[in-house]
C-alpha positions in Angstrom: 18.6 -27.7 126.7 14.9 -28.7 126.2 15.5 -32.5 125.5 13.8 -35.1 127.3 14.4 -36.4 131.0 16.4 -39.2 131.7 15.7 -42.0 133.8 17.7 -42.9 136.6 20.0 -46.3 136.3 19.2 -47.2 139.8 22.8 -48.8 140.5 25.4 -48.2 143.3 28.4 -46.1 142.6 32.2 -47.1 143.4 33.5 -43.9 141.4 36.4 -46.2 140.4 36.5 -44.1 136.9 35.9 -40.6 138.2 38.8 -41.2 140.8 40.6 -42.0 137.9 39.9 -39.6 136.2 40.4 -36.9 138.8 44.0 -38.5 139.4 44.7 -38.4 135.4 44.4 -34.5 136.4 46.6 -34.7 139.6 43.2 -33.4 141.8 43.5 -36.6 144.1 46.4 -33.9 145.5 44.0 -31.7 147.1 41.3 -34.4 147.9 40.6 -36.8 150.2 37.6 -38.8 150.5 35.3 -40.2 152.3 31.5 -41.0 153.4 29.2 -38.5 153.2 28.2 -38.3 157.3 24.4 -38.4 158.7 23.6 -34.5 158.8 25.7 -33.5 154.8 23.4 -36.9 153.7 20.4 -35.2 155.1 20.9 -31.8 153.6 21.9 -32.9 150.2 19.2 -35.8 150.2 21.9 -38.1 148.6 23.1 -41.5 149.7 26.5 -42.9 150.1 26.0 -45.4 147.1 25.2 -42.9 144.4 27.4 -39.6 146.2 30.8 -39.2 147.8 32.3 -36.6 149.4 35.9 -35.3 149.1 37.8 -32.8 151.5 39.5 -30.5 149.8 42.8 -28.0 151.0 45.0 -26.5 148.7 47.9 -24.5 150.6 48.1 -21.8 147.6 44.9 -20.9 147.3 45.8 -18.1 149.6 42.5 -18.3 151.2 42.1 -17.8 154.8 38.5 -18.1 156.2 37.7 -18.1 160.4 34.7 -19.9 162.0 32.5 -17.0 161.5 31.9 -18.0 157.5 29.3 -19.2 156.8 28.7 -23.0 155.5 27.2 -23.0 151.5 27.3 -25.1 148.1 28.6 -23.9 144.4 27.5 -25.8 141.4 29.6 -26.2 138.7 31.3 -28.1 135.9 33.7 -31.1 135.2 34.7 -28.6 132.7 35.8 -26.1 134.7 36.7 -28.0 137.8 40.5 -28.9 136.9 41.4 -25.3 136.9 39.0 -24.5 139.7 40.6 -26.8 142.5 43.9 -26.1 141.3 44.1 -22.1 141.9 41.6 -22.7 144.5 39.8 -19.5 144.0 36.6 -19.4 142.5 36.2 -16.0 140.2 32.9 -13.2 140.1 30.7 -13.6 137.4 31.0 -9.9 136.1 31.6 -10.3 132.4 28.5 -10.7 130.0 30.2 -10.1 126.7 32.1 -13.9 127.4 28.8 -15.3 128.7 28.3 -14.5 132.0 24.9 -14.4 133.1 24.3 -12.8 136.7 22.2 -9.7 138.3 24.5 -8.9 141.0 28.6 -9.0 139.7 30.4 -11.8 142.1 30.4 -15.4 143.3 26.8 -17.3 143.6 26.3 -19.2 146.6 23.5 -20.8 148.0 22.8 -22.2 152.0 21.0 -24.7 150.5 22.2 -27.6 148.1 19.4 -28.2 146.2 20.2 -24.9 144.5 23.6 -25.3 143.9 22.7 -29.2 142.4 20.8 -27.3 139.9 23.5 -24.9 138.8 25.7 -28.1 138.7 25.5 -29.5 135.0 25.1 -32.6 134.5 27.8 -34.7 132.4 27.9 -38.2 131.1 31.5 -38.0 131.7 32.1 -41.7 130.4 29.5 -42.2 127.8 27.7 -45.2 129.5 24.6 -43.2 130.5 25.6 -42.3 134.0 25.5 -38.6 134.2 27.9 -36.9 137.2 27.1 -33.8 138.9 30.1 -31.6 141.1 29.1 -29.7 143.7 31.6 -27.5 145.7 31.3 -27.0 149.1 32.4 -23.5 150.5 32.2 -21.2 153.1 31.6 -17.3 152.9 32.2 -13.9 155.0 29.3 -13.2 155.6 30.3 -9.5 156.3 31.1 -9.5 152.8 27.8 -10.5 151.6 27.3 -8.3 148.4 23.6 -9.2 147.9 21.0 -12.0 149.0 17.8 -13.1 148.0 15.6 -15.9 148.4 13.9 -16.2 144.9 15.8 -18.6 142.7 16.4 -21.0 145.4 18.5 -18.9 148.3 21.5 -17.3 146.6 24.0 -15.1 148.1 26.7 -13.0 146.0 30.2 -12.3 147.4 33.5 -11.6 146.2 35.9 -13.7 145.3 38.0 -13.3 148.4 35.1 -14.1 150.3 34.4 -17.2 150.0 36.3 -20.7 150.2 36.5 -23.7 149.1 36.6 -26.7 151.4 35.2 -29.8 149.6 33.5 -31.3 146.8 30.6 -33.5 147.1 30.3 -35.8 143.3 26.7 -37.0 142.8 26.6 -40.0 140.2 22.9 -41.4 138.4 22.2 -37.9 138.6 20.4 -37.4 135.3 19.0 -34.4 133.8 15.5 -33.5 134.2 13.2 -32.1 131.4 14.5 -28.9 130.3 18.0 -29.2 131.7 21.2 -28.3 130.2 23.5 -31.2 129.8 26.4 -32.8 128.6 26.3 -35.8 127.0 29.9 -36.8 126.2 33.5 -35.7 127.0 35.2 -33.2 124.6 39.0 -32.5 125.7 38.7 -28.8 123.5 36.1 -27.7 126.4 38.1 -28.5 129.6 39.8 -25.2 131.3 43.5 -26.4 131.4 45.4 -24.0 134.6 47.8 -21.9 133.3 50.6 -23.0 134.7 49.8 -27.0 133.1 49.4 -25.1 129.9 53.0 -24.0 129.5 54.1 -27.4 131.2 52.6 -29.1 128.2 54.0 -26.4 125.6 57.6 -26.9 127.1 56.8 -30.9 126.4 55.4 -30.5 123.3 58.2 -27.9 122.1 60.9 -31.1 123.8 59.0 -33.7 121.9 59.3 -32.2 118.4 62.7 -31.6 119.0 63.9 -34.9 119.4 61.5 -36.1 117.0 63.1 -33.5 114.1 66.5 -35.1 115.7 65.7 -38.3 115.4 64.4 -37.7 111.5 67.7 -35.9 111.0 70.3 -38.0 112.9 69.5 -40.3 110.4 70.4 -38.3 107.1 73.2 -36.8 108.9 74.9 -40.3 109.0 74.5 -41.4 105.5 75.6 -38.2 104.3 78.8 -38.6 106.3 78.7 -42.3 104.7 78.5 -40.9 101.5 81.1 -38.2 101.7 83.8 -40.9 103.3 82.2 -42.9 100.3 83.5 -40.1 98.1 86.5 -39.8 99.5 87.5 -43.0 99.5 86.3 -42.6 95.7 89.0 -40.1 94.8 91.6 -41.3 97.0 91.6 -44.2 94.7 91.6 -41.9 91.7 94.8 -40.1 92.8 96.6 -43.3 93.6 95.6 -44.4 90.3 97.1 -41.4 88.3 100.0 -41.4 90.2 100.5 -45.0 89.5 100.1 -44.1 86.0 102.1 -41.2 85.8 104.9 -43.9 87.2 104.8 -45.9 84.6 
């Protein structure tokens, strides 16, 4: 926070590697994308060679909203965004003791994407000085609206099973300006891994070290059986040699 503003790059945008990287997380499930049209280009002041825009539906979300909600934008993080569009549900900031910063407990929205942009941190997400910004688009009951005001941009505050998401929009050579928090690199530690990944990935790591200690003991297990036919052998030998001597 504090450092210097950075310069745009000024190049177009084929979001090869953040596809990729959204697929390396299984998100290209619940996306599908396509150019931004005339009126969402308009509003977020964006082009289609440095944004695209993804639909997004998740069937276990459990949300169900109705034309009456209300069209909005949530900023967040690449960070946060694997769990996010995986559950589908985005959770009330309510909690200051693990960070939380709010006035009014409950989901921040704003009507206008400006806002949200802002509240969207931007990430260098490859390291080559192209910083990413996510914004999620969403829709809200809006006779569920907790609070509203207009200073800080236009937000509105709902609960969590008020509002819906229904697509991302990813702005790329969307640099910091003076002041703003940022990312500059990846870290893997950061990322908030869903739940149900998280014991996925402990089952495969708990499979993994077993085969490897199998495949360290296998191994040991045959030269001891070596060694004991080895043995074996060894006084078999021995008693037909006594015998033999016995004999004579």
């Amino acid at each position: 926070k504090g450092k210097q503003e950075f310069q745009k790059l000024n190049v177009k945008s084929d979001f090869r590697d953040l596809k990729r990287w959204l697929g390396q997380r299984k998100l290209t499930d619940f996306l599908t994308f396509g150019p931004m049209d005339s009126e969402e280009l308009r509003q977020t002041n964006c082009s289609n060679d440095t944004a695209i825009y993804a639909k997004y539906e998740n069937v276990d979300s459990g949300m169900a909203p109705d034309s009456s909600w209300r069209t909005a934008y949530h900023g967040t993080w690449f960070y946060s965004l694997r769990n996010v569009l995986y559950h589908g549900v985005l959770l009330e900031s309510r909690n200051t003791h693990i960070g939380h910063e709010f006035w009014e407990p409950g989901v921040y929205v704003s009507p206008k994407f400006e806002t949200a942009r802002e509240y969207a941190r931007a990430h260098d997400l490859f390291h080559d000085g192209n910083y990413y910004r996510c914004v999620l688009k969403v829709v809200y009951d809006p006779d569920q609206v907790k609070k509203e005001r207009e200073r800080g941009g236009g937000q509105v505050v709902v609960p969590s099973c008020a509002v819906a998401i229904i697509g991302v929009i990813f702005c790329a050579d969307d640099p910091p300006r003076k002041g703003e928090e940022r990312f500059e690199n990846w870290n893997d530690d950061l990322e908030v891994i869903p739940a149900k990944e998280e014991f996925i990935n402990d089952q495969r790591d708990q499979e993994s070290l077993q085969l490897q200690t199998l495949q360290e003991v296998q191994p040991k297990r045959e030269e001891a059986k070596v060694s004991q036919k080895s043995v074996e052998g060894s006084s078999a030998r021995s008693r037909s040699s006594s015998r033999e001597d016995e004999d004579e």
